[in-house]
KEVEXPA-500609 format. One line per 10 residues: their letters; for each residue x, z, y of N, C-alpha, C. Coordinates in steps of 0.2 Angstrom, whole numbers, plus 5000, padded with zeros to 4 digits. Layout:
a = X:Z:Y:X:Z:Y:X:Z:Y | ...;
REM end
This chain:
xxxxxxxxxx = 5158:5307:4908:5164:5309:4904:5162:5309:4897 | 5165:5308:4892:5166:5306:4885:5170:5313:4882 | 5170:5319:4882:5174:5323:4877:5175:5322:4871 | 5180:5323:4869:5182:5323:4859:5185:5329:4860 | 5184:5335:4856:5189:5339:4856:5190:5341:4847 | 5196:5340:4846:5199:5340:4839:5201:5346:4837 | 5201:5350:4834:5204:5357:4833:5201:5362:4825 | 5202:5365:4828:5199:5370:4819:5198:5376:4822 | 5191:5378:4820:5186:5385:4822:5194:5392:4822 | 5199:5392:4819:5203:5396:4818:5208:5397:4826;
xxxxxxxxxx = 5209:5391:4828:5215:5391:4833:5211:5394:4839 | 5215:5399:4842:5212:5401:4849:5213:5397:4855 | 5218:5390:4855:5219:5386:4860:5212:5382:4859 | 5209:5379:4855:5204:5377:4853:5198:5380:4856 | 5197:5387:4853:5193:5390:4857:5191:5391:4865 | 5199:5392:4868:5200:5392:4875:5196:5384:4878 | 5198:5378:4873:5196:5372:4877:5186:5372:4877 | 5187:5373:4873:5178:5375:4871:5175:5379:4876 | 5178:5383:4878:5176:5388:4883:5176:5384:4891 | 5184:5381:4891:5183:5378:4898:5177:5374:4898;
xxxxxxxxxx = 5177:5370:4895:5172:5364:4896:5164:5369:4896 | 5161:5372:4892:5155:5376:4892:5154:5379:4898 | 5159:5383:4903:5158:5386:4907:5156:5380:4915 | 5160:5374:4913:5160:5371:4918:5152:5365:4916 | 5147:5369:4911:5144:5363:4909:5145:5354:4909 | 5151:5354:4905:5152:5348:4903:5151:5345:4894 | 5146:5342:4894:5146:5341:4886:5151:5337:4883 | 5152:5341:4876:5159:5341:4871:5157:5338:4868 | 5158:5334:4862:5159:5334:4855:5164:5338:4851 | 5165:5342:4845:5171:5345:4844:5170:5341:4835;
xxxxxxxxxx = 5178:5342:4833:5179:5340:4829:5183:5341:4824 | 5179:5347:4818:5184:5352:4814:5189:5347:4810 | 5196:5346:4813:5201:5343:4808:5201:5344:4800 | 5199:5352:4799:5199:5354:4792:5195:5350:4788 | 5190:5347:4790:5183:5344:4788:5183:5338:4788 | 5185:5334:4795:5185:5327:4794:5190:5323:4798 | 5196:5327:4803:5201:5321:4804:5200:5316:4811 | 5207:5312:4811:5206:5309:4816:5205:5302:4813 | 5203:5298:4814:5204:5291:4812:5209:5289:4812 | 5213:5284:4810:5219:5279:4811:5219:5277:4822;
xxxxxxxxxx = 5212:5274:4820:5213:5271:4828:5212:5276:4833 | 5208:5283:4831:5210:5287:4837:5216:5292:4838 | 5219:5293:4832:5228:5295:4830:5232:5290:4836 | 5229:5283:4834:5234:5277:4840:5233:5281:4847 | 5228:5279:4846:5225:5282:4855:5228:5285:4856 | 5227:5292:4854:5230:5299:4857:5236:5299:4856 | 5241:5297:4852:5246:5295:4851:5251:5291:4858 | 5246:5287:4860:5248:5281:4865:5247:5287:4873 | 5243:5288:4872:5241:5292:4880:5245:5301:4878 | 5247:5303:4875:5253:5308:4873:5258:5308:4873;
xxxxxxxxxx = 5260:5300:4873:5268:5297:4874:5271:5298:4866 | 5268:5298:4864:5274:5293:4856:5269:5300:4851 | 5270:5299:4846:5268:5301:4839:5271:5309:4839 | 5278:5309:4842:5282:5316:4840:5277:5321:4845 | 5274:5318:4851:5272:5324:4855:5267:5327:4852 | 5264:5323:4847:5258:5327:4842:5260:5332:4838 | 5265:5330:4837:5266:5336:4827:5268:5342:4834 | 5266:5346:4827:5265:5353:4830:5273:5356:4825 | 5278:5359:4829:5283:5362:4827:5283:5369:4826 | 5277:5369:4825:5277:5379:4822:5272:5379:4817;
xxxxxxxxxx = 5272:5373:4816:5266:5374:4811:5271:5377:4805 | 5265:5380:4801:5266:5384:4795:5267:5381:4790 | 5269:5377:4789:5271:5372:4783:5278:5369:4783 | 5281:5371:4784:5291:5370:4786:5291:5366:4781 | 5291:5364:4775:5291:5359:4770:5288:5353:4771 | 5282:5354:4776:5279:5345:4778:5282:5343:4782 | 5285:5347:4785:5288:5346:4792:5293:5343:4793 | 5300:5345:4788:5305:5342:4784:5304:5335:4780 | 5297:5337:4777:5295:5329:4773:5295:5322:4781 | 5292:5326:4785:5289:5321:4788:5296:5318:4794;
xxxxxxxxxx = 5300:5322:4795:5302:5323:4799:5311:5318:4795 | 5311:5319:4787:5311:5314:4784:5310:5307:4780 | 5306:5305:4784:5300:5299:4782:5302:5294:4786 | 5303:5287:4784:5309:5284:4787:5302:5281:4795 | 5303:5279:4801:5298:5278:4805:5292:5274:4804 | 5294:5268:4799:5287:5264:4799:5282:5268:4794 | 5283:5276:4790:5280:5276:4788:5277:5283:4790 | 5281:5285:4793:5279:5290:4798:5270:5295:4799 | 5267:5287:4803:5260:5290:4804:5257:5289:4800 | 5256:5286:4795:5255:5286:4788:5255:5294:4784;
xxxxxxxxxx = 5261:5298:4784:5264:5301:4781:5258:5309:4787 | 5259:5308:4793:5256:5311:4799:5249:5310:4796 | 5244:5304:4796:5239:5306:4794:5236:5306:4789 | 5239:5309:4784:5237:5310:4778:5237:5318:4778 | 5240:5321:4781:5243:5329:4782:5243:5330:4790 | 5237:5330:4793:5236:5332:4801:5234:5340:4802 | 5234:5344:4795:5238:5352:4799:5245:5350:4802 | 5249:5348:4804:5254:5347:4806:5254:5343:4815 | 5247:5342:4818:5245:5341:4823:5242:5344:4826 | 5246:5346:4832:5246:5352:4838:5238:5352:4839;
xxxxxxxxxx = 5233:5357:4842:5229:5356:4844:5227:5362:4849 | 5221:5361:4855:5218:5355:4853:5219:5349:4855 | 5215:5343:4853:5217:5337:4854:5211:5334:4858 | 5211:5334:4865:5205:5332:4870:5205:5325:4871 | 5201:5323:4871:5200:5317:4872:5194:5313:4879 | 5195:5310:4882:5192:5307:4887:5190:5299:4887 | 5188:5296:4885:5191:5289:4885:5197:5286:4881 | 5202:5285:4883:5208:5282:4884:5214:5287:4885 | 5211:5294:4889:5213:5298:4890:5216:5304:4885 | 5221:5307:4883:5219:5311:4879:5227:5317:4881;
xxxxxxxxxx = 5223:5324:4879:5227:5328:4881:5229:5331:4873 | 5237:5335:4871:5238:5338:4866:5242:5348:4869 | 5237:5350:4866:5236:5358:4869:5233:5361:4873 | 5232:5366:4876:5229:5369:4880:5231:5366:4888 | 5227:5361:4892:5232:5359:4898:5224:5360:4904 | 5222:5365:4905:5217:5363:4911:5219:5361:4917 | 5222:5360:4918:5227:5356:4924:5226:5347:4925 | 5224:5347:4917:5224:5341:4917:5217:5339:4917 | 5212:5342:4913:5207:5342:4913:5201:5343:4920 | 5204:5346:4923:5202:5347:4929:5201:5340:4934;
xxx = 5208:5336:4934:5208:5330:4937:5201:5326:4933 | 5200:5327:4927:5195:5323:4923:5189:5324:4927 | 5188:5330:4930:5180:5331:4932:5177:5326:4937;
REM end
């Protein structure tokens, strides 16, 4: 197994994944968003194995203005507009391979072991 875990030292779902994996000694990699971000081509990935781009934006985010912006931004430029401003991405955002989970899902993680 291959972990990517995406989030920010702040979020307590973040922390919870952190926790499930530790406890079950699985090694992580984690990956403060505030600091460095998804790439374009792991944004696709996780994107693709999430089911479309909308299941990522996080609709409680604290920014109602980006949300609006983005949520007005015509489709092709959409992820574009998404990865320039990824506080607006649910997290955490676990990763597997090809696999990838967005939020707190050990149900699903479980199957991964």
């Amino acid at each position: 197994m291959n972990i990517q875990i995406f989030g920010t030292r702040k979020c307590f779902d973040t922390k919870k994944a952190e926790r499930y994996f530790k406890e079950r000694n699985i090694r992580y990699q984690f990956i403060d968003m505030k600091e460095k971000g998804m790439s374009g081509g792991e944004f696709r990935s996780v994107a693709a194995a999430a089911g479309g781009m909308e299941n990522l934006i996080d609709r409680k985010c604290k920014d109602k203005a980006l949300l609006a912006l983005i949520d007005c931004t015509p489709d092709g430029m959409k992820e574009d507009k998404v990865l320039e401003n990824q506080k607006v991405i649910r997290t955490p955002v676990v990763r597997n391979g090809r696999k990838a989970t967005v939020g707190y899902c050990p149900e699903v993680w479980k199957e991964w072991e």
